[in-house]
mmCIF file of the N, C-alpha and C atoms, coordinates in Angstrom:
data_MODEL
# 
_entry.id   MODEL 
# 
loop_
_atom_site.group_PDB 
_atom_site.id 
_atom_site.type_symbol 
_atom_site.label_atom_id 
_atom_site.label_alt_id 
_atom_site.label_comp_id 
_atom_site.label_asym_id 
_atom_site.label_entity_id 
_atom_site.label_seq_id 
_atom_site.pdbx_PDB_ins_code 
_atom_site.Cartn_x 
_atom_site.Cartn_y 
_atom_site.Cartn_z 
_atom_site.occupancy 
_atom_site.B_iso_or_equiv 
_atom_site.pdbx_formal_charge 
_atom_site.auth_seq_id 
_atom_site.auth_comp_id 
_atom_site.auth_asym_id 
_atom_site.auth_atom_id 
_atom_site.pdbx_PDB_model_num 
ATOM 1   N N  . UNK A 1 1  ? 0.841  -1.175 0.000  1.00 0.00 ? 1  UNK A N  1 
ATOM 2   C CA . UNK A 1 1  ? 0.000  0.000  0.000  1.00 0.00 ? 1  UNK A CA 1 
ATOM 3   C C  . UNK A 1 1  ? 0.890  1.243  0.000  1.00 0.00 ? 1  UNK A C  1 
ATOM 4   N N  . UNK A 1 2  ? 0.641  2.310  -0.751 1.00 0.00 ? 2  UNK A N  1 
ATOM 5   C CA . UNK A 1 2  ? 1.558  3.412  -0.948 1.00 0.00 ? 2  UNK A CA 1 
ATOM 6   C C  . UNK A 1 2  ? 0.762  4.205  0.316  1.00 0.00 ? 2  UNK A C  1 
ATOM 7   N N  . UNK A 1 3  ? 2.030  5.048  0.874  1.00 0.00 ? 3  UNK A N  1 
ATOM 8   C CA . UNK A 1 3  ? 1.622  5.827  1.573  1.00 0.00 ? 3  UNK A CA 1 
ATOM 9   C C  . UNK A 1 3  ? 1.351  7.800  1.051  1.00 0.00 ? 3  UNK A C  1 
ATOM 10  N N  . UNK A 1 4  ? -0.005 7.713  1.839  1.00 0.00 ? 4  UNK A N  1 
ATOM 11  C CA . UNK A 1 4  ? -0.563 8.980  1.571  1.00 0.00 ? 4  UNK A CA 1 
ATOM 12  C C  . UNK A 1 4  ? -0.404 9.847  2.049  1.00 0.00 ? 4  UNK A C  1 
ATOM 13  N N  . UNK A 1 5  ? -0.596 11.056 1.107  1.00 0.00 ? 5  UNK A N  1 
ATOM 14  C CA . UNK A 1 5  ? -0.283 12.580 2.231  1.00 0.00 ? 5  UNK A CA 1 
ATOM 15  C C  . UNK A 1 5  ? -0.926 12.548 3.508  1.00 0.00 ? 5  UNK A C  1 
ATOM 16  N N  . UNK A 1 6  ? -2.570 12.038 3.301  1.00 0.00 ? 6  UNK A N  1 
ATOM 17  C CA . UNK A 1 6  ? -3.354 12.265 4.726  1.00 0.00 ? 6  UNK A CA 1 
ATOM 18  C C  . UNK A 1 6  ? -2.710 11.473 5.619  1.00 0.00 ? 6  UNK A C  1 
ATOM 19  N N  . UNK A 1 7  ? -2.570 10.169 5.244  1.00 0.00 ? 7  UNK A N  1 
ATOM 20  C CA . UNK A 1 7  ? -2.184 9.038  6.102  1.00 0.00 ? 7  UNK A CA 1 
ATOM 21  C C  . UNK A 1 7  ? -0.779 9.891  7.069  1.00 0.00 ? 7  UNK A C  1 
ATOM 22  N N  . UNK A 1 8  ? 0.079  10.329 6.462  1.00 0.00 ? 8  UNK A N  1 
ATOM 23  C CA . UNK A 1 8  ? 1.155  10.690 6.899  1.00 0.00 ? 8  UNK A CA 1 
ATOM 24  C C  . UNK A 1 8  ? 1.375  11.849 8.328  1.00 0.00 ? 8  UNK A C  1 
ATOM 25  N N  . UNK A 1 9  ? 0.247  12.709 6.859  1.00 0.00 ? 9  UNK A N  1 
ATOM 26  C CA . UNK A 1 9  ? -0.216 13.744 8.353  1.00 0.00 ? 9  UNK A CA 1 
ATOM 27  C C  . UNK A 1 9  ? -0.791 13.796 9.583  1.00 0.00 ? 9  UNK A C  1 
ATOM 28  N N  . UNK A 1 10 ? -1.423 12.535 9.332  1.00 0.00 ? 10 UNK A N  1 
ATOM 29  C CA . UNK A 1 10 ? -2.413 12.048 10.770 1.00 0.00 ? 10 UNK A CA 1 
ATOM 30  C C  . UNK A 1 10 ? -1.709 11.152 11.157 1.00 0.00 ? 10 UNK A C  1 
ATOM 31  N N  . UNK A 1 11 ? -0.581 10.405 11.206 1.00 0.00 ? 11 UNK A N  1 
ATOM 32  C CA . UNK A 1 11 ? 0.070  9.928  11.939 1.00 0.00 ? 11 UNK A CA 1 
ATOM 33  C C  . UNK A 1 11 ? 0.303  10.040 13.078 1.00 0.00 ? 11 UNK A C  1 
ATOM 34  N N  . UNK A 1 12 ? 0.127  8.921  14.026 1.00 0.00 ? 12 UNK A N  1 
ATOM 35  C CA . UNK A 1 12 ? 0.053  9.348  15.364 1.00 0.00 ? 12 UNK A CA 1 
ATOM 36  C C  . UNK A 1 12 ? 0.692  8.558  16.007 1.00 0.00 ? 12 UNK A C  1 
ATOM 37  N N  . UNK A 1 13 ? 1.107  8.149  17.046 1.00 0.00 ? 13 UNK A N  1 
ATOM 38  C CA . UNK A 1 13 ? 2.208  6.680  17.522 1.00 0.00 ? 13 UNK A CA 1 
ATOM 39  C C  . UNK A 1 13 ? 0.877  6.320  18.638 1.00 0.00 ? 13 UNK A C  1 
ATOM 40  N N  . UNK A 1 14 ? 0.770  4.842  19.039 1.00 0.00 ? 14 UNK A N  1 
ATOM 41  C CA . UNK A 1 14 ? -0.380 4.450  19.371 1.00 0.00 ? 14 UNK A CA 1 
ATOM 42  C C  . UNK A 1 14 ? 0.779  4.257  21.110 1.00 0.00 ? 14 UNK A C  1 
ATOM 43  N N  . UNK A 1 15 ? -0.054 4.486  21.629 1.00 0.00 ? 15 UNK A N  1 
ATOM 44  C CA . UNK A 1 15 ? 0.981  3.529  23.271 1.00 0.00 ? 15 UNK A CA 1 
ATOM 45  C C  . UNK A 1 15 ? 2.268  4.595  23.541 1.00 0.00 ? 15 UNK A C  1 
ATOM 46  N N  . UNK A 1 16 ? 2.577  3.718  23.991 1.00 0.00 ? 16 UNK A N  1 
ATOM 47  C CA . UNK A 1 16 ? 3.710  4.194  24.804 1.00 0.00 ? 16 UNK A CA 1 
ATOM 48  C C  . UNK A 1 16 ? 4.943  3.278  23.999 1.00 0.00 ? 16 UNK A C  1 
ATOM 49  N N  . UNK A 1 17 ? 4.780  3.232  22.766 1.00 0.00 ? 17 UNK A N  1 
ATOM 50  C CA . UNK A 1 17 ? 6.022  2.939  21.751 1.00 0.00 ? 17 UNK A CA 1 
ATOM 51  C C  . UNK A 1 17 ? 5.943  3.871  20.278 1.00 0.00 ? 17 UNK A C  1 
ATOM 52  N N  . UNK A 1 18 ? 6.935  3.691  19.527 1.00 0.00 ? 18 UNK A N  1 
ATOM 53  C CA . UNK A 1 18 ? 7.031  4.061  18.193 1.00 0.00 ? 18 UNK A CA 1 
ATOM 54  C C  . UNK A 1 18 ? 6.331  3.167  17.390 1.00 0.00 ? 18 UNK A C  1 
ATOM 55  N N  . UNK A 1 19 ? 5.736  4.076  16.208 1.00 0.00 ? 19 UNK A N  1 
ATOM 56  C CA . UNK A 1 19 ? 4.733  2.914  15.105 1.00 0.00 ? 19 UNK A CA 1 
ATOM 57  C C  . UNK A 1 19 ? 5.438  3.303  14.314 1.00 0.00 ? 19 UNK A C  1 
ATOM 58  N N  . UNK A 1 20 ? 5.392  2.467  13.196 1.00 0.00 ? 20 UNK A N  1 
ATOM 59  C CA . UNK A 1 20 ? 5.682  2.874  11.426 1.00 0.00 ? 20 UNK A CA 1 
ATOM 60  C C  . UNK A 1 20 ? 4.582  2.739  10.610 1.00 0.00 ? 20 UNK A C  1 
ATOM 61  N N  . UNK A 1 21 ? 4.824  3.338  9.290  1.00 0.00 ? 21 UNK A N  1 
ATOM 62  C CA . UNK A 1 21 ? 3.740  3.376  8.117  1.00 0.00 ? 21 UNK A CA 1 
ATOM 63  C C  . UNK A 1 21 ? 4.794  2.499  7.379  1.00 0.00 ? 21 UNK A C  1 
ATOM 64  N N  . UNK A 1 22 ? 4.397  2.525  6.413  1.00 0.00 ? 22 UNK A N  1 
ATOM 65  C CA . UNK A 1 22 ? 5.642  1.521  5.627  1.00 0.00 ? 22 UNK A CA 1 
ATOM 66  C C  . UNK A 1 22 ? 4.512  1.255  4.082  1.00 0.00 ? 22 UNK A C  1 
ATOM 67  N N  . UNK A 1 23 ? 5.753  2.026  2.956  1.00 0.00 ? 23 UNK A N  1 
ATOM 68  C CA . UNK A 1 23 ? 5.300  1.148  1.666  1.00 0.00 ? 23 UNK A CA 1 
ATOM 69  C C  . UNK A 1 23 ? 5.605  0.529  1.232  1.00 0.00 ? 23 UNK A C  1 
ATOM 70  N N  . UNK A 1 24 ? 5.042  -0.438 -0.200 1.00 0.00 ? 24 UNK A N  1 
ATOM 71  C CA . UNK A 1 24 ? 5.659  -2.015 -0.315 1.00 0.00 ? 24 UNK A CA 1 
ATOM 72  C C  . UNK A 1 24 ? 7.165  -1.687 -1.177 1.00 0.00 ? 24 UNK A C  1 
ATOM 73  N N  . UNK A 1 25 ? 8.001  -0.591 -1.499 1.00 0.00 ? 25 UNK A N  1 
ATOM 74  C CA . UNK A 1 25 ? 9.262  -0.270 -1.907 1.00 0.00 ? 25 UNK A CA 1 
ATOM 75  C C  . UNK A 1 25 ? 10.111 -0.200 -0.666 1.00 0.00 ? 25 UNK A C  1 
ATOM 76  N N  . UNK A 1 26 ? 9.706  -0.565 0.446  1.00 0.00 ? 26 UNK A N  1 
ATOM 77  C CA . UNK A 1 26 ? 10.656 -0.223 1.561  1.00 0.00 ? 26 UNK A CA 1 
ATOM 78  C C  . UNK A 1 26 ? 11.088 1.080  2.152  1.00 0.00 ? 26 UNK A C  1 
ATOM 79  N N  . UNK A 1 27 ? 10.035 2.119  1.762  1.00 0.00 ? 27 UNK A N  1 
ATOM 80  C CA . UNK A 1 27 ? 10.453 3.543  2.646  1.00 0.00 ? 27 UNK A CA 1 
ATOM 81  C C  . UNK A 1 27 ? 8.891  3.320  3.676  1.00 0.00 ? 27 UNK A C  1 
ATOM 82  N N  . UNK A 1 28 ? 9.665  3.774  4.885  1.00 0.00 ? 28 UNK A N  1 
ATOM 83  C CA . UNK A 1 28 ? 8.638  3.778  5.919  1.00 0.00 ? 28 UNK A CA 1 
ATOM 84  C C  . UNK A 1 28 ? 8.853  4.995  6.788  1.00 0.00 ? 28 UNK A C  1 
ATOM 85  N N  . UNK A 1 29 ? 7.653  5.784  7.396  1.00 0.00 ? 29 UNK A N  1 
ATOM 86  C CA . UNK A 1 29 ? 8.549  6.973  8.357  1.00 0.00 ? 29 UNK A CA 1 
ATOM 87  C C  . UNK A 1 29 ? 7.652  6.077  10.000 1.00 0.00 ? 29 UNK A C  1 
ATOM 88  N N  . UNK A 1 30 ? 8.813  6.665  10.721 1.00 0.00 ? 30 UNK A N  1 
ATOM 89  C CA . UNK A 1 30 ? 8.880  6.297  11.614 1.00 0.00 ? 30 UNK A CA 1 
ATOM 90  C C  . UNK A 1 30 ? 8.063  7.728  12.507 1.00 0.00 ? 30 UNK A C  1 
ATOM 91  N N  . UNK A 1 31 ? 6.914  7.014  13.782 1.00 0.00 ? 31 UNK A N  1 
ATOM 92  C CA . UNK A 1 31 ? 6.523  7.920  14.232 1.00 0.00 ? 31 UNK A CA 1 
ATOM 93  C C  . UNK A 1 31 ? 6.965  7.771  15.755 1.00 0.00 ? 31 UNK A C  1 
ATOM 94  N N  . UNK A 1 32 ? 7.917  8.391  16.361 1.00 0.00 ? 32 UNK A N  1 
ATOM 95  C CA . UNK A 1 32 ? 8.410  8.146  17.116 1.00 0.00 ? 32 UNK A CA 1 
ATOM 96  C C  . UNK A 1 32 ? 7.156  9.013  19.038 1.00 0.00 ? 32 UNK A C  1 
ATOM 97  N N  . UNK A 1 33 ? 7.427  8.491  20.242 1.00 0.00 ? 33 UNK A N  1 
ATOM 98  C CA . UNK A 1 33 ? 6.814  8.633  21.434 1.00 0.00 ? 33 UNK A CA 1 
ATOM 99  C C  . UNK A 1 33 ? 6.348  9.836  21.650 1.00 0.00 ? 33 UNK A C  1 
ATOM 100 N N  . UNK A 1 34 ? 7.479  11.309 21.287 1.00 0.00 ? 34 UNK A N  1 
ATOM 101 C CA . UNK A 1 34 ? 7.285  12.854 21.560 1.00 0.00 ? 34 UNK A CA 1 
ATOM 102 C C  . UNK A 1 34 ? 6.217  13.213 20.532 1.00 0.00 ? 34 UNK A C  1 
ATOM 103 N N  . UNK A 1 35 ? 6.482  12.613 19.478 1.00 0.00 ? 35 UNK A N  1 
ATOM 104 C CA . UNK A 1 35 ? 5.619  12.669 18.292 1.00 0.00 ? 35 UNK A CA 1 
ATOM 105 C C  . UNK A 1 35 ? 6.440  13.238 16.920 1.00 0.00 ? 35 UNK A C  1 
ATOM 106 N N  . UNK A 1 36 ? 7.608  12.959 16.568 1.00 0.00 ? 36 UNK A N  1 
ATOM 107 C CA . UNK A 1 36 ? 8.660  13.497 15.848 1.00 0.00 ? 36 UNK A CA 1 
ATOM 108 C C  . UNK A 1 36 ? 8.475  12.319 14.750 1.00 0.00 ? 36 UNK A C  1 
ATOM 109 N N  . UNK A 1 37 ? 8.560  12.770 13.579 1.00 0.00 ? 37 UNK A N  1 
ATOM 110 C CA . UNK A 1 37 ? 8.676  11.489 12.645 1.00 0.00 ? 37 UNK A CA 1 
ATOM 111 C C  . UNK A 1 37 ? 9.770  11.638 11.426 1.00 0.00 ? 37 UNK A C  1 
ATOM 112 N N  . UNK A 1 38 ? 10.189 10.418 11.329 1.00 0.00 ? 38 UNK A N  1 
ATOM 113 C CA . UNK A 1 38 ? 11.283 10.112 10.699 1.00 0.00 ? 38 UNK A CA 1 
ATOM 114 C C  . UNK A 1 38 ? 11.545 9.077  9.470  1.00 0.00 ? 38 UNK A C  1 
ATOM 115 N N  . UNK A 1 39 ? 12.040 9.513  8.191  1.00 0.00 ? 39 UNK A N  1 
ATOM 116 C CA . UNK A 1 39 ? 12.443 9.392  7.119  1.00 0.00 ? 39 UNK A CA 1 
ATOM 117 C C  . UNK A 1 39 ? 12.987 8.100  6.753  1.00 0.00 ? 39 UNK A C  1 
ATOM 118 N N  . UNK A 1 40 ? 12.623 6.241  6.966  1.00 0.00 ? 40 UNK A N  1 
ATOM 119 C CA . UNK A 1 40 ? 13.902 5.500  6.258  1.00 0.00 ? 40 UNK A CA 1 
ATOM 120 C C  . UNK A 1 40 ? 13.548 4.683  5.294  1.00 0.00 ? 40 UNK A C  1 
ATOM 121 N N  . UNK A 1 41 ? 14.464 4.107  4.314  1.00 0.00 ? 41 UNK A N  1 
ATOM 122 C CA . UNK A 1 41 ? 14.157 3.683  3.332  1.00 0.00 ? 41 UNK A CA 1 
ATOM 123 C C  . UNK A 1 41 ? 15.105 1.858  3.838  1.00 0.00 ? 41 UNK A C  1 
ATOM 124 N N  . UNK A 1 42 ? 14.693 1.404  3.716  1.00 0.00 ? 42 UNK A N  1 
ATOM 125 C CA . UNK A 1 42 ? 15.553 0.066  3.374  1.00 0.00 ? 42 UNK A CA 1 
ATOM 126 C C  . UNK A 1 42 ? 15.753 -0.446 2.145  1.00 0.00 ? 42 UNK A C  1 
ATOM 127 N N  . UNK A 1 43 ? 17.230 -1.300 1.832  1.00 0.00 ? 43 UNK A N  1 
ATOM 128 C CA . UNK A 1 43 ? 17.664 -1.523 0.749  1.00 0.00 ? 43 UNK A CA 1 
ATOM 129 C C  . UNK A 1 43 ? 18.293 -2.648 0.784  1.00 0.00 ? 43 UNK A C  1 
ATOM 130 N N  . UNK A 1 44 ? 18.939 -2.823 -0.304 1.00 0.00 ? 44 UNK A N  1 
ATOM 131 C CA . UNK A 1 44 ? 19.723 -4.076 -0.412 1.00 0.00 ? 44 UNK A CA 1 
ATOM 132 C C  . UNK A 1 44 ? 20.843 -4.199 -0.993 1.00 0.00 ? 44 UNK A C  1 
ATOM 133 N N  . UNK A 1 45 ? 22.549 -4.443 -0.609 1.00 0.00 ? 45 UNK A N  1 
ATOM 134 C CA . UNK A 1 45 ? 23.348 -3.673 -1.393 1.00 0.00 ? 45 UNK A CA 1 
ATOM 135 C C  . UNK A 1 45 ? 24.449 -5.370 -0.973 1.00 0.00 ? 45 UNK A C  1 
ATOM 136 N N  . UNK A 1 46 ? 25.176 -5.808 -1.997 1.00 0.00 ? 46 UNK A N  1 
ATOM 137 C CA . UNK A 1 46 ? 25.552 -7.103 -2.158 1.00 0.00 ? 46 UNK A CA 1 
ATOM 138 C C  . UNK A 1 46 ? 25.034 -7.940 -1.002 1.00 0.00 ? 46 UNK A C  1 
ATOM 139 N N  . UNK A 1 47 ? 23.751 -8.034 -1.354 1.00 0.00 ? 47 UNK A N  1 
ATOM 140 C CA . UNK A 1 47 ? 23.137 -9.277 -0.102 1.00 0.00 ? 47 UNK A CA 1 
ATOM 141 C C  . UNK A 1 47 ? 22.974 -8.845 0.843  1.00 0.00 ? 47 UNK A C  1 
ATOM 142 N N  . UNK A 1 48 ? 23.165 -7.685 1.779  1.00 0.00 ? 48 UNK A N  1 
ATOM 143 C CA . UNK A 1 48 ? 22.896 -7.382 2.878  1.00 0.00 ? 48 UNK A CA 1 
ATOM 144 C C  . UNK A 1 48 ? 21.984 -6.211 3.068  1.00 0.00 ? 48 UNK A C  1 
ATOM 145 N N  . UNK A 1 49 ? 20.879 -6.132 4.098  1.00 0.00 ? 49 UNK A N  1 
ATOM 146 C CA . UNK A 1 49 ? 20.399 -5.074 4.057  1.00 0.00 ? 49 UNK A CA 1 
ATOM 147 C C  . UNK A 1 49 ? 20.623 -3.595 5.038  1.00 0.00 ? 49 UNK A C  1 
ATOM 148 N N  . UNK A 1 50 ? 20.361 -2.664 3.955  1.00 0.00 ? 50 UNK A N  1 
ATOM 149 C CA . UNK A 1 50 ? 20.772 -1.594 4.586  1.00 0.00 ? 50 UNK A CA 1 
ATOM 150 C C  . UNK A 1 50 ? 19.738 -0.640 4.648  1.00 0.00 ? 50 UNK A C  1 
ATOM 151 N N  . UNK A 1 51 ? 19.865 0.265  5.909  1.00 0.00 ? 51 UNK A N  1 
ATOM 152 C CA . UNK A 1 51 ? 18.988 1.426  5.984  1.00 0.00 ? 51 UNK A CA 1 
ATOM 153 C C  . UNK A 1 51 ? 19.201 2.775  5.720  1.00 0.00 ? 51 UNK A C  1 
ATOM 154 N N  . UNK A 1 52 ? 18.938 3.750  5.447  1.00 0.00 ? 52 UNK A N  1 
ATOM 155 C CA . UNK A 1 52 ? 19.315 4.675  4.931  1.00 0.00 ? 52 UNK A CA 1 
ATOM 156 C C  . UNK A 1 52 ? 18.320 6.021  5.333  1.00 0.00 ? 52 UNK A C  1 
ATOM 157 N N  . UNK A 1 53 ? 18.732 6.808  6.191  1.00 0.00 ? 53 UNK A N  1 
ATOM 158 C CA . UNK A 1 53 ? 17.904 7.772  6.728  1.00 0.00 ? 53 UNK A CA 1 
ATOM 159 C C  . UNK A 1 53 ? 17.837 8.799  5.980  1.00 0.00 ? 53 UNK A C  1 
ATOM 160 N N  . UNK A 1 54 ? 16.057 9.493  5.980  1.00 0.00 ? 54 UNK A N  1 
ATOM 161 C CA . UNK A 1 54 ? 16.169 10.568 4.866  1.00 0.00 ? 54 UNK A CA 1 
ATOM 162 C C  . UNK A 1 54 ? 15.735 11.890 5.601  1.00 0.00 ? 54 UNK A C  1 
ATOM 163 N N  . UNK A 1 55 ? 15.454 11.660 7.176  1.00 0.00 ? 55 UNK A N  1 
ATOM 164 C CA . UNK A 1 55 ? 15.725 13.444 7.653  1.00 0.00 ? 55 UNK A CA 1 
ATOM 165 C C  . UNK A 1 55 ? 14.224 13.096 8.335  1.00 0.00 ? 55 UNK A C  1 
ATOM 166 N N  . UNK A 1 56 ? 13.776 14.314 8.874  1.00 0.00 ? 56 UNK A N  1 
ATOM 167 C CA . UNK A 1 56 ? 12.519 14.756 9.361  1.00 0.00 ? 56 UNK A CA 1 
ATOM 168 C C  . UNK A 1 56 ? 11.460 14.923 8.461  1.00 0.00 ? 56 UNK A C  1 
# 
């Protein structure tokens, strides 16, 4: 499922942990406890996977 502008903006972290959104290309933002959310993409680079942060 691709993620949406609304979806993004209404993001909210549920509990007393961090949630993610996540699309099926591997970028997900992270909605972290204060309520700050964050940018990562996962990848794949000779067999191993890597993450790659893209900011606020």
């Amino acid at each position: 499922m691709a993620l949406t502008d609304a979806a993004v903006r209404n993001a909210k972290r549920s509990g007393g942990k961090a949630c993610e959104l996540s699309d099926e290309k591997g970028l997900y933002l992270i909605v972290t406890v204060k309520g700050g959310k964050w940018w990562r993409l996962d990848y794949r680079h000779d067999g191993k996977r890597k993450t790659l942060s893209l900011g606020t």
